[in-house]
N, CA, C and O atoms as a DFTB+ gen file, in Angstrom:
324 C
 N C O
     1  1       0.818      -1.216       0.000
     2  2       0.000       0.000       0.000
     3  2       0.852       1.266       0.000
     4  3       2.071       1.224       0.173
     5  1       0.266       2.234      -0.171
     6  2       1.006       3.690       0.060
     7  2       1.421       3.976       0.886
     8  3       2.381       4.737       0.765
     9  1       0.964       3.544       2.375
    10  2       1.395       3.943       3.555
    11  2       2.417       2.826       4.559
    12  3       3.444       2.551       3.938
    13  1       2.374       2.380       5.468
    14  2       3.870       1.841       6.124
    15  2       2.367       1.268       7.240
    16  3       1.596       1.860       7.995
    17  1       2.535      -0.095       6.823
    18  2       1.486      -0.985       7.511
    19  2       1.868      -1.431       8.890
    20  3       1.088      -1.941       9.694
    21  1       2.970      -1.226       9.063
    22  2       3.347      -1.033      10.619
    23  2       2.889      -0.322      11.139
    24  3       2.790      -0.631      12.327
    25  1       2.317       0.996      10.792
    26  2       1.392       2.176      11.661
    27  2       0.268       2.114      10.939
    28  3      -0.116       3.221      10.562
    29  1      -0.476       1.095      10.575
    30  2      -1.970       0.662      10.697
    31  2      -2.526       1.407      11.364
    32  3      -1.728       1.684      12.258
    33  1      -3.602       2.042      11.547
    34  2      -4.456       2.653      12.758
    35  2      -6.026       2.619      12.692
    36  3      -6.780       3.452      13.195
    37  1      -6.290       1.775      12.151
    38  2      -7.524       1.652      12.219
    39  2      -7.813       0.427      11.089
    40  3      -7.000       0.140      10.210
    41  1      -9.170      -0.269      11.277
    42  2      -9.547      -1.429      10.836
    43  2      -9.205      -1.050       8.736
    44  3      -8.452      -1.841       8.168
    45  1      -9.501      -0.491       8.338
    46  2     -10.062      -0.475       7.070
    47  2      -8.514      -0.331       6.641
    48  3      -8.381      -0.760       5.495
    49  1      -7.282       0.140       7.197
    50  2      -5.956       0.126       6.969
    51  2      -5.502      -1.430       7.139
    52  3      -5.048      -2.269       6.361
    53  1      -5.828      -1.419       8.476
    54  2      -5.077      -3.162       8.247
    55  2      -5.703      -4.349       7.401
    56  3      -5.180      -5.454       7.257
    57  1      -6.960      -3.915       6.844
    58  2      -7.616      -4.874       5.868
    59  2      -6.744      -4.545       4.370
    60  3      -6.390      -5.447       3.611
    61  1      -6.468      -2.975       4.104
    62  2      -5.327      -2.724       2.922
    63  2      -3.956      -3.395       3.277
    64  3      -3.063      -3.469       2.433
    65  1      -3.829      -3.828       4.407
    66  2      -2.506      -4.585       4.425
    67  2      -2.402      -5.790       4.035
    68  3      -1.431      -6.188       3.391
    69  1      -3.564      -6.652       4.436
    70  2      -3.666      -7.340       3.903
    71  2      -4.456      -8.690       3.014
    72  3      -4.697      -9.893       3.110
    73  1      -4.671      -7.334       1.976
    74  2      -5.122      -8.005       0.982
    75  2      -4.278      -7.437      -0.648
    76  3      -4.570      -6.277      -0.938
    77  1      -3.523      -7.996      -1.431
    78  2      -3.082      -7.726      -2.319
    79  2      -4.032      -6.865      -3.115
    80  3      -3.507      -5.754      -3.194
    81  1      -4.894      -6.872      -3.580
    82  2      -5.867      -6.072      -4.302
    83  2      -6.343      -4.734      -4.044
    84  3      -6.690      -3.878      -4.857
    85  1      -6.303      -4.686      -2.691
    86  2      -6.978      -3.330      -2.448
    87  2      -5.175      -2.916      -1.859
    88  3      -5.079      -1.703      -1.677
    89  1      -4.310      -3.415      -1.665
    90  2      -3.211      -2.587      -1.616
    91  2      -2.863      -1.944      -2.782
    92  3      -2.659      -0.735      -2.885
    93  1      -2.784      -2.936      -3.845
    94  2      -2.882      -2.252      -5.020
    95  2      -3.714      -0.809      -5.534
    96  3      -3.311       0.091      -6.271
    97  1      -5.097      -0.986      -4.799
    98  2      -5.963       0.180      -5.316
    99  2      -5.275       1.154      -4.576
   100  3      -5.180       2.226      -5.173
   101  1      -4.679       1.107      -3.273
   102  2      -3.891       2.197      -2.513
   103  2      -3.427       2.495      -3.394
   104  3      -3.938       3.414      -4.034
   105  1      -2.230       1.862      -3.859
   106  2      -1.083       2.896      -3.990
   107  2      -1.559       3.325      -5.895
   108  3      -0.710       3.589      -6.746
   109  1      -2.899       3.290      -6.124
   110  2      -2.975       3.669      -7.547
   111  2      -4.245       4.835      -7.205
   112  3      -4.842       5.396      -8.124
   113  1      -4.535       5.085      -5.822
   114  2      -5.365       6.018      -5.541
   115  2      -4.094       7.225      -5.065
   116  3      -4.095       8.433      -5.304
   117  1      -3.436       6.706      -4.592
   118  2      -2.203       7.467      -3.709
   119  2      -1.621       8.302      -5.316
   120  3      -1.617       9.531      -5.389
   121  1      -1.350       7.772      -6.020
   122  2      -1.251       8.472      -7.126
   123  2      -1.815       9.312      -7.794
   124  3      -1.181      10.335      -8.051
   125  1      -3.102       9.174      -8.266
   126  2      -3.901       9.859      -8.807
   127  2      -3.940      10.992      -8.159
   128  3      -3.948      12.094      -8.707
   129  1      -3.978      10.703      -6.427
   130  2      -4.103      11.950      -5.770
   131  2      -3.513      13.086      -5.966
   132  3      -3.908      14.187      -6.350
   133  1      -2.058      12.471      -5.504
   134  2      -0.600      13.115      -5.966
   135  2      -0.823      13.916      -7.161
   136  3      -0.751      15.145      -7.162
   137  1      -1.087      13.219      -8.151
   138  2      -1.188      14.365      -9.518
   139  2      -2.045      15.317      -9.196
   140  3      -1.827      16.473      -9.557
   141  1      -3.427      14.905      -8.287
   142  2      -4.166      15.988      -8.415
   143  2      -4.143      16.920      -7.813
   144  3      -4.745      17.945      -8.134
   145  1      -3.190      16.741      -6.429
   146  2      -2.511      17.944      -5.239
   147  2      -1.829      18.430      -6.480
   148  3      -1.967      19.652      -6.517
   149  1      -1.171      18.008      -7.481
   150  2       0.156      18.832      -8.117
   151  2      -0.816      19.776      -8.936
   152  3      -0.446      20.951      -8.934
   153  1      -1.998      19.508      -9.646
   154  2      -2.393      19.933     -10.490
   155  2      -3.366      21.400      -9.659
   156  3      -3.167      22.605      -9.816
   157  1      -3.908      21.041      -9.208
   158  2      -4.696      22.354      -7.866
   159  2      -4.166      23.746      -7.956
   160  3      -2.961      23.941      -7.800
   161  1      -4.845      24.549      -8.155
   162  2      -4.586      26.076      -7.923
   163  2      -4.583      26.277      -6.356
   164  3      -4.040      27.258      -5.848
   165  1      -5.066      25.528      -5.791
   166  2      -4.960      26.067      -4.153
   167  2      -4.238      25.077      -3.266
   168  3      -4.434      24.732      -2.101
   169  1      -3.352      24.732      -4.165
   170  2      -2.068      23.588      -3.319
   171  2      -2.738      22.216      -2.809
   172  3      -2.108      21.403      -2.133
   173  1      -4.098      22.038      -3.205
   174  2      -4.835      21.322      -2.752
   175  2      -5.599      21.195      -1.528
   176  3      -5.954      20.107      -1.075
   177  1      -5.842      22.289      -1.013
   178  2      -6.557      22.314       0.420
   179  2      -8.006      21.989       0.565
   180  3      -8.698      21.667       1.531
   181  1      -8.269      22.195      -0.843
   182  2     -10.066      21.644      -0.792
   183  2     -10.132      20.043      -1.432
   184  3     -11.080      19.259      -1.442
   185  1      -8.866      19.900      -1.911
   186  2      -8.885      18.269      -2.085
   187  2      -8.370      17.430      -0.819
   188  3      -8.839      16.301      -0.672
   189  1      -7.480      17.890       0.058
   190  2      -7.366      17.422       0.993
   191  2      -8.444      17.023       1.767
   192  3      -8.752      15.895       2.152
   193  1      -8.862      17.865       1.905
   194  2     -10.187      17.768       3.296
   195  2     -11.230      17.188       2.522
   196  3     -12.039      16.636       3.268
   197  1     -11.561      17.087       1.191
   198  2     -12.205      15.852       0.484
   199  2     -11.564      14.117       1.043
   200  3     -12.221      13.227       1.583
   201  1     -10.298      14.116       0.718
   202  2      -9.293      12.933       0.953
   203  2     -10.243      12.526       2.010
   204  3     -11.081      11.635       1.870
   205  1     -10.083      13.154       2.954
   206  2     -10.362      12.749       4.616
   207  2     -11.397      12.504       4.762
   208  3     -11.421      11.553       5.544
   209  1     -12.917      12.935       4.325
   210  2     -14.227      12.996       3.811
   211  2     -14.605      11.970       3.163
   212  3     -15.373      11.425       3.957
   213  1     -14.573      11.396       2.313
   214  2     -14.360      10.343       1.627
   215  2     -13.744       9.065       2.459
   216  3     -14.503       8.096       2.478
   217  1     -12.375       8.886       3.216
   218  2     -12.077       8.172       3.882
   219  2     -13.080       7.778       4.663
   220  3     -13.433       6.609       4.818
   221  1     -13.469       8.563       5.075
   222  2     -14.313       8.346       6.200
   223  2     -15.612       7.857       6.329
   224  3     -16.025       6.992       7.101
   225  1     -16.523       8.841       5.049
   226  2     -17.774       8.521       4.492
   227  2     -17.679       6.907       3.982
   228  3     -18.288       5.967       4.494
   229  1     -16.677       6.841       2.746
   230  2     -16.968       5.802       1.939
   231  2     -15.869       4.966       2.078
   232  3     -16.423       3.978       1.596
   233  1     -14.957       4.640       2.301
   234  2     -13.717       3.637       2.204
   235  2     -14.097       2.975       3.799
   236  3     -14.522       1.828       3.934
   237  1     -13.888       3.802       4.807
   238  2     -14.152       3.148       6.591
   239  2     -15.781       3.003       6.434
   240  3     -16.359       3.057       7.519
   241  1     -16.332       2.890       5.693
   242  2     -17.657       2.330       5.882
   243  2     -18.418       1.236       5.121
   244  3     -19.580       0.830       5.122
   245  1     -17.375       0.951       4.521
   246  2     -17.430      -0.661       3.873
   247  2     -16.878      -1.475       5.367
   248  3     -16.271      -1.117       6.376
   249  1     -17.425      -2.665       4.892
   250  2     -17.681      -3.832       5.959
   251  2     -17.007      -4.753       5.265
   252  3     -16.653      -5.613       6.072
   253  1     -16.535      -5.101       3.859
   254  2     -15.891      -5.666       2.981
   255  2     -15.209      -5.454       2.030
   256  3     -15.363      -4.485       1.287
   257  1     -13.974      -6.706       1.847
   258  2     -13.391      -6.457       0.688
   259  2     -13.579      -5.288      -1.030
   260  3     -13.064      -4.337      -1.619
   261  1     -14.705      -6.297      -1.107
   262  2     -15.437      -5.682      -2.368
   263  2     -15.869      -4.448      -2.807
   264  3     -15.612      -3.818      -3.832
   265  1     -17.052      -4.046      -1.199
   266  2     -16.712      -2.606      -0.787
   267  2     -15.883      -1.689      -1.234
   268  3     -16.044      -0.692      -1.938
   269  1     -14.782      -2.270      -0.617
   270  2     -13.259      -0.825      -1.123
   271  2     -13.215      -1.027      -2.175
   272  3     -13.384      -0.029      -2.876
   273  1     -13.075      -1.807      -2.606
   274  2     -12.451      -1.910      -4.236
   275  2     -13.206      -0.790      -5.025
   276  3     -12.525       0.040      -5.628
   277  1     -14.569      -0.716      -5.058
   278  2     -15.512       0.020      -5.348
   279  2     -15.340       1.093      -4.635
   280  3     -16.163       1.706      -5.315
   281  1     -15.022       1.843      -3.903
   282  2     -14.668       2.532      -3.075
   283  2     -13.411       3.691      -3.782
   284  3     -13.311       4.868      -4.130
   285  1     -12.736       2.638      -3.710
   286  2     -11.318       2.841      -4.333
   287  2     -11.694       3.505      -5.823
   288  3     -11.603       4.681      -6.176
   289  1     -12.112       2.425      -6.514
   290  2     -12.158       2.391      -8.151
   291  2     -12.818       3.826      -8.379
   292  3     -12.459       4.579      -9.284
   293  1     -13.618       4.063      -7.646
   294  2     -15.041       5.560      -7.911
   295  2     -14.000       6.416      -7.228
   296  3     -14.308       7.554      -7.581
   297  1     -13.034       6.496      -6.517
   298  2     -12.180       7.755      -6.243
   299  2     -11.121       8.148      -6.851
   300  3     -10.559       9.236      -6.974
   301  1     -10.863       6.739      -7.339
   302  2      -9.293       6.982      -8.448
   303  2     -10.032       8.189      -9.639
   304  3      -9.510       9.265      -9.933
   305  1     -11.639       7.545     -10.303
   306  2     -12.053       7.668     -11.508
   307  2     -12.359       9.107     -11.120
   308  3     -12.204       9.868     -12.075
   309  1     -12.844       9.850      -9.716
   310  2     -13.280      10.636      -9.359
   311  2     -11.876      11.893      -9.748
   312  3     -11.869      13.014     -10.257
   313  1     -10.980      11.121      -9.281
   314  2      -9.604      12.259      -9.380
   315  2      -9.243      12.330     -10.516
   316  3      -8.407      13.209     -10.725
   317  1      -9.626      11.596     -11.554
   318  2      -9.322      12.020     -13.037
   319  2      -7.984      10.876     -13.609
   320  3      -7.457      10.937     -14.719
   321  1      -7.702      10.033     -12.688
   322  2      -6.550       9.109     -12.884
   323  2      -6.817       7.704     -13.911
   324  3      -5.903       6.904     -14.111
C-alpha cells in the first residue's frame, strides 16, 4: 500500500494490508491523488479535506473487501486518474 502498515491505525488500513488487491488500489489512488494535489490552484486544500471525507464517508464504511475496491475504483475515476 502507500502507507507503512506497521502504523496501521484503524480497521479499514489493516484490511489494505492485507489483501493484495486493495493494496494495489492504494497505492494507484495514492497516485492519482498526488497528480491531483500537483495539479490544484490552491495547493490542494479543498482536495485534501475531500481525501479525509471520503475516507471516512466511503472507504471506513465498507464492511468488505469488495466494498473498497468500489470505493477505491469511484475515487481513483473521481480524481481524473
Amino acid at each position: 500500500p502507500s502507507f507503512d502498515c506497521s502504523k496501521a491505525s484503524n480497521g479499514p488500513e489493516r484490511v489494505i494490508c492485507t489483501n493484495r488487491e486493495l493494496a494495489a488500489a492504494d497505492v494507484k489512488l495514492n497516485q492519482a491523488y498526488k497528480w491531483a494535489i500537483s495539479e490544484a490552484i490552491d495547493k490542494g486544500v479543498v482536495l485534501k479535506k475531500r481525501q479525509r471525507e471520503w475516507m471516512k464517508s466511503e472507504r471506513d464504511a465498507c464492511s468488505d473487501v469488495s466494498c473498497m475496491l468500489k470505493a477505491y475504483q469511484k475515487r481513483t475515476d473521481e480524481l481524473g486518474a
